[in-house]
VOSEMAR-453601 format. One record per residue (C-alpha): x, y, z; residue number from 0. Coordinates in steps of 0.05 Angstrom, whole numbers, plus 32768, in hexadecimal, padded with zeros to 4 digits. Example, Ala and Ser with C-alpha at 12.3 -4.5 7.8 and 13.67 -1.06 7.14 Angstrom:
// residues 2
{rec {80F6; 7FA6; 809C}; 0}
{rec {8111; 7FEB; 808F}; 1}
***
This chain:
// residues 156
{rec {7EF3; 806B; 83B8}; 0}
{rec {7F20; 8091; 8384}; 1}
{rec {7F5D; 80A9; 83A0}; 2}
{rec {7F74; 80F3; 838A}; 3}
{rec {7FB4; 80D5; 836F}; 4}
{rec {7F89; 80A4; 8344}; 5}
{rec {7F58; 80DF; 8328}; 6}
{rec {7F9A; 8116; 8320}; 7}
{rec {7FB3; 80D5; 82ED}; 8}
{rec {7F6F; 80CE; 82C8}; 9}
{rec {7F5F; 811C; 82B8}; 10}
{rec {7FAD; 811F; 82A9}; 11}
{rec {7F9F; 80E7; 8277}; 12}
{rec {7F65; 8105; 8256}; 13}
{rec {7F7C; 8144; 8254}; 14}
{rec {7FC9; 8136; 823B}; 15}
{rec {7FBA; 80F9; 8212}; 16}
{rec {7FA1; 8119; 81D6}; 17}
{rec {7FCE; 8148; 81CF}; 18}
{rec {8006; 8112; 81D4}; 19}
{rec {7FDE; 80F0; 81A2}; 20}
{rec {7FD5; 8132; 8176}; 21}
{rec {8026; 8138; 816D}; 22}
{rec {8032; 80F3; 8153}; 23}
{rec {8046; 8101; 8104}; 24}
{rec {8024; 80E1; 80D2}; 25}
{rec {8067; 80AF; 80AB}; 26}
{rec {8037; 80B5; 8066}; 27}
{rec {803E; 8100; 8063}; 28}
{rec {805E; 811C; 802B}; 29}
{rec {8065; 80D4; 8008}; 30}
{rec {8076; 80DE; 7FBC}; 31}
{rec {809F; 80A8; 7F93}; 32}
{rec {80AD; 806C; 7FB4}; 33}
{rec {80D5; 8023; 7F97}; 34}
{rec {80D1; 7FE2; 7FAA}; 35}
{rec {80B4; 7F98; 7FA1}; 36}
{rec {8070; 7F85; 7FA1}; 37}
{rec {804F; 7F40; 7F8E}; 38}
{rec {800B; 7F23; 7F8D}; 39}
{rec {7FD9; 7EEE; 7F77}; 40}
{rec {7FC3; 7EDC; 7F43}; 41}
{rec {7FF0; 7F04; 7F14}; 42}
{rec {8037; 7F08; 7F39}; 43}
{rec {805A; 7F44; 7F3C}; 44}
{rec {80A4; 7F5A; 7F4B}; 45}
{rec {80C3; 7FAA; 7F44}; 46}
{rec {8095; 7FD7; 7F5E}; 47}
{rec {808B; 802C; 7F5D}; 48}
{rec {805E; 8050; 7F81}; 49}
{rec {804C; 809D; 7F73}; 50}
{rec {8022; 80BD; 7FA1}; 51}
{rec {8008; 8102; 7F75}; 52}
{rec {7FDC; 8117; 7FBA}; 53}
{rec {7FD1; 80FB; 7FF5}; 54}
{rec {7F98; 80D8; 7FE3}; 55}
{rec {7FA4; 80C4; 7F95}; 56}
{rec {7FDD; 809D; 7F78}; 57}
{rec {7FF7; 8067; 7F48}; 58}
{rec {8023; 802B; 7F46}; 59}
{rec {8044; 8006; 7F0A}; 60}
{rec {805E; 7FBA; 7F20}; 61}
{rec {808B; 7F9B; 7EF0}; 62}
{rec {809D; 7F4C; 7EE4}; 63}
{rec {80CA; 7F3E; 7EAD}; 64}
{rec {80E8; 7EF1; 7EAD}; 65}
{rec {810D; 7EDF; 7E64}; 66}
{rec {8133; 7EA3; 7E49}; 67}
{rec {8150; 7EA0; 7E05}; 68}
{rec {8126; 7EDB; 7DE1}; 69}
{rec {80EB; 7EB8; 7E09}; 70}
{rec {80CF; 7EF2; 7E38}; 71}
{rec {8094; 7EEB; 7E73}; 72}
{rec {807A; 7F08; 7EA6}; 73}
{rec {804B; 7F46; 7EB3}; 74}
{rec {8039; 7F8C; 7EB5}; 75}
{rec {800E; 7FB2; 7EE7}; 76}
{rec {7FED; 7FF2; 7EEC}; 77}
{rec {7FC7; 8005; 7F20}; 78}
{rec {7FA9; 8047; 7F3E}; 79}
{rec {7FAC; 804C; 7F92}; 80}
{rec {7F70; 806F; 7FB1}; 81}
{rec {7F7F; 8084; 7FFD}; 82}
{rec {7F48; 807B; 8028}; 83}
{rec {7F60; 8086; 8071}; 84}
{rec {7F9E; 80A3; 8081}; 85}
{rec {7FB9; 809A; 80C9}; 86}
{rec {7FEF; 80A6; 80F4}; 87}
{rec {8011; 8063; 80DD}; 88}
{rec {7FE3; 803C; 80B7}; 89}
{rec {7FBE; 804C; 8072}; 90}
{rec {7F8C; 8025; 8055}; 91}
{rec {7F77; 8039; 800C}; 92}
{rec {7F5E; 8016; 7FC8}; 93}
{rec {7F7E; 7FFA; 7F86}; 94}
{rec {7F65; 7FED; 7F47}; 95}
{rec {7F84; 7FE6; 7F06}; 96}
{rec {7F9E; 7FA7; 7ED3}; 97}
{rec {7FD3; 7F74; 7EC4}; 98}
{rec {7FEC; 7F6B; 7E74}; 99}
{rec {8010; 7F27; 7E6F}; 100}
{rec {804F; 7F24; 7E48}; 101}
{rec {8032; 7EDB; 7E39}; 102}
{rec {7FF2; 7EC8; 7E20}; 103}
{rec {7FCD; 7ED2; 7E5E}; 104}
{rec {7F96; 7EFA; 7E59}; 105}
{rec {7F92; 7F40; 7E75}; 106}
{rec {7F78; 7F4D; 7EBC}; 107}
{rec {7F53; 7F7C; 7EE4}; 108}
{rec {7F5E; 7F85; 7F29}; 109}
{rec {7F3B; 7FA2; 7F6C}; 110}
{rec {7F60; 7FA1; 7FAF}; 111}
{rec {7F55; 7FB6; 7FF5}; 112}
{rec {7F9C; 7FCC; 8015}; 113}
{rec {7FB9; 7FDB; 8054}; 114}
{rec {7FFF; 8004; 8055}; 115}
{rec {8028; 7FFC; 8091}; 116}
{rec {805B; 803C; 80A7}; 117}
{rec {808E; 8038; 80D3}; 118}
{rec {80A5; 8068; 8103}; 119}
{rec {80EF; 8058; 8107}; 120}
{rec {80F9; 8053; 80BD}; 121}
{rec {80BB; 807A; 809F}; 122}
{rec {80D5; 8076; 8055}; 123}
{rec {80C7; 8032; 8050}; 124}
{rec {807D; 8012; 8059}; 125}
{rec {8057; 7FCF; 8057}; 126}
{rec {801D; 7FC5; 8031}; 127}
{rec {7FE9; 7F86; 8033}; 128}
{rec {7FB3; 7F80; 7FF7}; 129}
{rec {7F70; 7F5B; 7FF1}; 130}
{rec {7F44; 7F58; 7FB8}; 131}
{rec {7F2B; 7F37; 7F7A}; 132}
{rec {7F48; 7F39; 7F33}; 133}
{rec {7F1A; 7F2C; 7EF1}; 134}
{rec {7F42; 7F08; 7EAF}; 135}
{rec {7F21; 7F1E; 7E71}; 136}
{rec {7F1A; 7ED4; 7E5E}; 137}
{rec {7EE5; 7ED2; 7E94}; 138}
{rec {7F10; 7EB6; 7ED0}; 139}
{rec {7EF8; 7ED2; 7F14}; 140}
{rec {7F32; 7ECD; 7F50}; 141}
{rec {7F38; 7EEA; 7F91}; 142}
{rec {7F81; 7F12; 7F93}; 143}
{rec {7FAD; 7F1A; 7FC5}; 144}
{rec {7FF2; 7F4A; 7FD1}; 145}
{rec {802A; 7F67; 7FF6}; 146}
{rec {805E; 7F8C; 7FF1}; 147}
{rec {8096; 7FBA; 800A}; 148}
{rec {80A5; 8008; 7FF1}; 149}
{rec {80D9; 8031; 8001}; 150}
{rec {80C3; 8078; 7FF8}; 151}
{rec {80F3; 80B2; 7FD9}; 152}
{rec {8101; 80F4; 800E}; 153}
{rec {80CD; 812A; 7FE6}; 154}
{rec {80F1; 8166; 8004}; 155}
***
């Protein structure tokens, strides 16, 4: 038998819980221009900045620059970020876009899956984890992987 104590707790929990759930803020909102590092397979990656122009579209520009006696390398990304679900701490959302070489590697066009981690404490600053597949125009086929870390400007 249910005790009155024990049903008083459960219709307080349904009733309060979500509300309490309703007030926790959202750390993605109001995301603009954010810095920071983000690398990846197969192409690399280094310096990364993230614009957010709604909260749904966006784009990010990943630079790699390595030189050594006039000799340059390394790569150049552009990419457009597609926000599929936006919750209280976690976003998950789409990126597509291409990698020029500063070598002779040929160019390549990506896909990825990602999943942006907030964090309450410090919610400029997020976590993101990509899967996916890039295609090199010389016919090369490879599964593509990624992370990085963003810290994102006040918009106020």
């Amino acid at each position: 038998m249910i005790a009155r104590r024990d049903l008083l707790v459960v219709c307080l929990v349904l009733l309060l819980g979500p509300a309490a759930i309703a007030q926790v803020p959202n750390v993605s909102d109001g995301r603009s221009i954010g810095v920071g590092i983000q690398v990846g397979l197969p192409y690399g990656g280094l310096l990364s900045t993230r614009a957010w122009f709604s909260p749904t579209v966006g784009a990010e520009a990943i630079v790699f620059v390595l030189g050594e006696s006039g000799d340059v390398d390394g790569t150049v990304t552009v990419r457009g970020l597609f926000r599929v679900s936006d919750t209280e701490v976690v976003d998950f959302y789409v990126a597509t876009g291409g990698t020029l070489s500063l070598e002779d590697d040929p160019f390549e066009l990506a896909v990825h899956g990602g999943i942006e981690f907030g964090f309450r404490a410090a919610a400029a600053l997020s976590w993101n984890i990509e899967f996916g597949a890039s295609y090199a125009l010389d016919g090369t086929l490879n599964m593509a992987i990624g992370t990085g870390l963003h810290y994102y400007f006040p918009s106020d």
